[in-house]
C-alpha positions as CSV (number, residue, x, y, z in Angstrom):
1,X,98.4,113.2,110.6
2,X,95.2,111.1,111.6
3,X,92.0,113.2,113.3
4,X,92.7,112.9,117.2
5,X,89.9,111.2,119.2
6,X,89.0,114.2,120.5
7,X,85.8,113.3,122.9
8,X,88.2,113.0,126.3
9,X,90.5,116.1,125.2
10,X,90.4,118.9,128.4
11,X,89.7,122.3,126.4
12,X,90.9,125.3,127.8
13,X,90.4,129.2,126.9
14,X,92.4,132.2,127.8
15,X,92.2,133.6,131.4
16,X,91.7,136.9,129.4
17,X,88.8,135.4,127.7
18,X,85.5,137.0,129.3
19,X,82.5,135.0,130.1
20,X,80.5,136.1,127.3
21,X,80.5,132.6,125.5
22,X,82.4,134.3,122.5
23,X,85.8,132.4,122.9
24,X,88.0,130.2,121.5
25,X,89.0,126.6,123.2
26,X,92.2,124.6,122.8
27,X,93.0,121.4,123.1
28,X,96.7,119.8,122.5
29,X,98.2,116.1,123.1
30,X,101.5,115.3,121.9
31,X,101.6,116.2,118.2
32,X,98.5,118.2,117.6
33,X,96.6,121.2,118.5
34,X,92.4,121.3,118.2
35,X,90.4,124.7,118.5
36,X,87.0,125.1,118.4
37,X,84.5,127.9,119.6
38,X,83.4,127.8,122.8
39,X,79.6,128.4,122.1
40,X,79.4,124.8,120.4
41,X,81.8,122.7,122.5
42,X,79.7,119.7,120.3
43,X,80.6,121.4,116.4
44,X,83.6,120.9,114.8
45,X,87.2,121.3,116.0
46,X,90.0,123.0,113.4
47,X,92.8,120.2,113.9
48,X,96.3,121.7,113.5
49,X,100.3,120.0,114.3
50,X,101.4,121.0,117.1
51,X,104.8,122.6,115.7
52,X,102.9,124.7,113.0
53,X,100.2,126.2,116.4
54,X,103.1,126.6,118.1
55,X,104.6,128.5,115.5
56,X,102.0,130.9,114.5
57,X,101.5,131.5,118.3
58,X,105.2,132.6,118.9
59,X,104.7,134.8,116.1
60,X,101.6,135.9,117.4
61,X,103.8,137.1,120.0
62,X,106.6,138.8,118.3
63,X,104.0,141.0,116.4
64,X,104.4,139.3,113.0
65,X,101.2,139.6,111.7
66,X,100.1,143.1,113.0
67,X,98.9,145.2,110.0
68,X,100.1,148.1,111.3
């Protein structure tokens, strides 16, 4: 997978997310995902495919990785 052009992506963040500055953004087009934190919207984005975010965030949801 090539590096997205990333400069006219529209980041979002959870409606959960507070406005303390400590959040996560996300990015997606067609085949990948971008996060990056949201206190240095100009640093480096963590560049994922899509299917694999997509993944990790339905297992998110089923409770996969709680260590309880």
């Amino acid at each position: 997978m090539s590096t997205p052009d990333l400069s006219t992506a529209k980041w979002f963040k959870s409606s959960r997310s507070g406005n303390n500055g400590d959040c996560v953004e996300m990015a997606h087009g067609d085949t990948w995902a971008a996060l990056r934190d949201s206190k240095n919207p100009d640093g480096p984005a963590l560049v994922f495919d899509r299917k694999a975010v997509t993944a990790f965030l339905e297992g998110v949801k089923r409770g996969e990785f709680d260590p309880r």
